[in-house]
N, C-alpha and C positions, 0 to 999 in steps of 0.2 A: 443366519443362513445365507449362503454366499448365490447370487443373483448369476452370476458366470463364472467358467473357472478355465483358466488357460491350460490345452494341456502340454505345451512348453512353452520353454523361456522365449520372451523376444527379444531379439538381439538389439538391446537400446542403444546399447554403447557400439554398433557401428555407424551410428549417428550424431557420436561425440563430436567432429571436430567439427563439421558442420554449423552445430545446435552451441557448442562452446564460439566459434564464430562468428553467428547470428547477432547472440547473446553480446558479443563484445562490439560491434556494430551498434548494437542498440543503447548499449549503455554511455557510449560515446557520443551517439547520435542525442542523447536526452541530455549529456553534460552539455551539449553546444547548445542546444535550446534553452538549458536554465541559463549558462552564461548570457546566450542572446537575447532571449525573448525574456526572461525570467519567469516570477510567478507572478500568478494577479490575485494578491496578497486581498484578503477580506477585510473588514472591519474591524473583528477582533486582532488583527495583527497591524493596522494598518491605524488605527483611530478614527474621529469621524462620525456624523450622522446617515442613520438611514432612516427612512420615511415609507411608511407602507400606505399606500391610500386606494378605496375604492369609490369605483367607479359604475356608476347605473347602466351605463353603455360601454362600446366595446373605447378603449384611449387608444390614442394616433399617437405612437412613440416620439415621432421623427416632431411632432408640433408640438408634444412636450417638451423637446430637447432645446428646439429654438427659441421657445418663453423660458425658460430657463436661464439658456444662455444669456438672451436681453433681459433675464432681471440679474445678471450679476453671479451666474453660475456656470456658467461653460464647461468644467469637468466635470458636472454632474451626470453619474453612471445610471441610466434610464432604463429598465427592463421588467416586463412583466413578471407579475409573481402568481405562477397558475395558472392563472387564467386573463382572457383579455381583456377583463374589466379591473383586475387586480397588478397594482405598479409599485413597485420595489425602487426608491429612487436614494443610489449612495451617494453622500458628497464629500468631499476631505477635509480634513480639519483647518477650520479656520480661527488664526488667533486671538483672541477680543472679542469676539461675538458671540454673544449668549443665545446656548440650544432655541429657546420659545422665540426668539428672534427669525433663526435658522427657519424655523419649524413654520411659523407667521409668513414670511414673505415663499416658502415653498409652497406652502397653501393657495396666497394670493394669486401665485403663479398659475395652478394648476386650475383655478377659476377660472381662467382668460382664455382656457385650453373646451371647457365642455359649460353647455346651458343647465346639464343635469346635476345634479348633488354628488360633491364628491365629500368623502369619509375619510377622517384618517385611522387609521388599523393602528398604526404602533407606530412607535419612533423611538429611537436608542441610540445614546452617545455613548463613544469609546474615546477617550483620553490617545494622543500620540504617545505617553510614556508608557502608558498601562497597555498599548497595541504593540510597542516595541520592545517589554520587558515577554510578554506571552510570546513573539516570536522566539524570544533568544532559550524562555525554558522548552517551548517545542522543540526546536533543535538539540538540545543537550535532553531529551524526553528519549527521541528516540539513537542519540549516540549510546547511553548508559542502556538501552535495552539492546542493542547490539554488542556492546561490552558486557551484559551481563550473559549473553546468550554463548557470546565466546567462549566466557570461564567453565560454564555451565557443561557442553558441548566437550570440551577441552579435556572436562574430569571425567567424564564418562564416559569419551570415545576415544580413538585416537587421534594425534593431535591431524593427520592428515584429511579428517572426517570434521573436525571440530574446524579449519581453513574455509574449508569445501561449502560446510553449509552456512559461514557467516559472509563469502563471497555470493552465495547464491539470496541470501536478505537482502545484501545492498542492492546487488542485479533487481531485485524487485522493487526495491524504496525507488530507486534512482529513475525507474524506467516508467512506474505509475508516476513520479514528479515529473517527467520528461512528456506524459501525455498530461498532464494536468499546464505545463508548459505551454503545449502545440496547440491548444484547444483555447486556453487564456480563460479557463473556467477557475472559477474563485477556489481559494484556497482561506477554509477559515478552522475554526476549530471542529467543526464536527469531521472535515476532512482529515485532520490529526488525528483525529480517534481513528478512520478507517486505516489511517497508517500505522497507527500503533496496533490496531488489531490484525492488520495485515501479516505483521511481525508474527505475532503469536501464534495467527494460523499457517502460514508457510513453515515454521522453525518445528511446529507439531506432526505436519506430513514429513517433514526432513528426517525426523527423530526416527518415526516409523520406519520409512524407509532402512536408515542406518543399524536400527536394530534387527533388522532380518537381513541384513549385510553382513552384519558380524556371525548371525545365529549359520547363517550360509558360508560365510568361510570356518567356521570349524565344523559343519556337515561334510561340504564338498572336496574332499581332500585332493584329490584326483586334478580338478577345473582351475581356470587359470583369473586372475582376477576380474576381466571381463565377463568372464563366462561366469564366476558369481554374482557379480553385480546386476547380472543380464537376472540371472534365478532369485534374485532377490527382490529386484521391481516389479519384478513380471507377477511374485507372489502378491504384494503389496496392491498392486496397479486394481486388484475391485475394489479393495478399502476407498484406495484415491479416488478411482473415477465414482464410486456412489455419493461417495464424501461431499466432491466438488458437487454434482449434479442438486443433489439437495440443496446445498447450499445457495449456490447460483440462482436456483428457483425463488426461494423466499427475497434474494435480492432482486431480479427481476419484476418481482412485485413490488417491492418496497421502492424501484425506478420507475414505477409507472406506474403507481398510485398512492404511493407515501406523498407526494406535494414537494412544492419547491426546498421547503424544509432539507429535506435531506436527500435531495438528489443527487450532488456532488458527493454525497459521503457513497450512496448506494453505486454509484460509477467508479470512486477509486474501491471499493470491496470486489466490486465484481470485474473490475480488467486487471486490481491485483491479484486475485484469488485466480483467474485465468495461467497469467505470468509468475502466482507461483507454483500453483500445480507444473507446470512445463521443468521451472528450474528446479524442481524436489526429484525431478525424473533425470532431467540431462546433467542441470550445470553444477548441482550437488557433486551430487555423486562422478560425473566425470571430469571434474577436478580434483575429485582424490583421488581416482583412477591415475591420471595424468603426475601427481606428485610423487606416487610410486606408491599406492596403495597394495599390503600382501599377507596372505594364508600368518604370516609370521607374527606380523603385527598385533595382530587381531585374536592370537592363543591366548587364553591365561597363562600368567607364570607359572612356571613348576614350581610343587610344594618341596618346600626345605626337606632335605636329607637330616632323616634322625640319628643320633650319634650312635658312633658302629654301624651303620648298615653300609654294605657294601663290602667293609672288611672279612677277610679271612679269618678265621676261627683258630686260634693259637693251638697247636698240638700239644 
């Protein structure tokens, strides 16, 4: 049962070049940030100890960083995990020196810091090869799912539709890494997953959309390819907008009550799920607009002519 129903088309696509120039703005703006700032690469991609430890009272970050620092740790990345009594402390890989080492004089450290009992939660080493082989399959993770998504797209649509929506994935991969960039919020694997699943849910509303693109230009005989395009989101646009809302909700919660765990993953789902709702509506579809999207295209073929038809009837 449909919650609203538009009773006409809105005209999206007189907000194409706009929303296509935004779009190109932004994707630009988030290359300059990954060239500049890059990413702040996690443990699983990076190698490394982290050290989880509680604390009976609330810890003074800034006076953990300077015992730290004077036992011999100066990059040591200091941040609460939850809450102020709980501390997340990354260090980088150091070569020669054994984890229970690592672990032993972090502790020591973190003594000299509080009179109260401090706990260690957890500690995990990541190998530098085994952080830098997991970066190189992420990256080739989600090229083959945009390669796949091309072929995919490609055979079922036309190929100006099948451009359209493998331009508007990257517009989303590129522009959630470009805030994951500006923010310098960790990137580790669970944030790969939200990328990867990012993919799957953007290229799903893309699909929809396309399919009541096509179903509209062999309805609308008359209308011009805007003006389908326009009657074809506008039909779609409750599916989108309930879709996203629900969706966004259960993240929402899972950002601000899930735990540090998965906070980054719940940030990039929910400002990618944002940014790809936007380019399922504009920068899809109005770059196939833009390519030369038309009523022709988008016909089945006529069916073969069966032998003798057509001919004259011999006297």
């Amino acid at each position: 049962m449909r919650i609203f129903r538009f009773q006409q088309a809105i005209n999206f696509m007189r907000f194409k070049w706009p929303a296509l120039m935004l779009s190109a703005l932004l994707v630009l703006g988030s290359l300059g940030l990954l060239a500049v700032k890059g990413i702040n690469w996690g443990l699983d991609f990076t190698g490394g100890t982290v050290i989880e430890a509680g604390f009976s009272q609330s810890a003074d970050l800034s006076q953990i960083r300077t015992v730290l620092a004077e036992s011999g740790y100066p990059d040591a990345v200091v941040q609460y995990f939850g809450s102020s009594q709980d501390v997340a402390i990354r260090i980088a890989p150091r070569d020669g020196v054994e984890q229970s080492r690592i672990s032993n004089e972090i502790m020591a450290a973190l003594a000299k810091t509080s009179d109260s009992q401090i706990e260690m939660r957890r500690i995990e080493f990541v190998g530098p090869s085994v952080g830098a082989e997991l970066r190189e399959q992420g990256g080739l993770a989600m090229l083959v799912a945009l390669l796949g998504i091309l072929l995919y797209v490609g055979m079922r649509f036309e190929w100006r539709l099948s451009v359209g929506a493998v331009l508007a994935l990257a517009h989303d991969v590129i522009i959630t890494l470009g805030l994951f960039s500006l923010l310098q919020l960790e990137f580790d694997l669970t944030v790969l997953a939200a990328i990867l699943a990012l993919i799957g849910y953007s290229i799903n509303d893309t699909i929809v959309v396309f399919d009541r693109i096509r179903e509209s230009f062999r309805k609308l005989r008359d209308s011009t390819p805007e003006e389908t395009v326009n009657d074809a989101v506008t039909s779609t646009l409750n599916r989108t907008v309930v879709t996203s809302l629900t969706t966004i909700i259960v993240l929402i919660v899972l950002f601000t009550m899930g735990g540090a765990l998965i906070h980054n993953f719940a940030t990039a789902l929910l400002f990618g799920i944002a940014i790809g709702t936007y380019s399922s509506i504009f920068v899809a579809s109005g770059i196939a607009v833009q390519l030369g999207l038309n009523r022709e295209d988008m016909l089945p073929p006529p069916p073969p002519e069966k032998e003798g038809e057509g001919t004259e009837p011999l006297l």
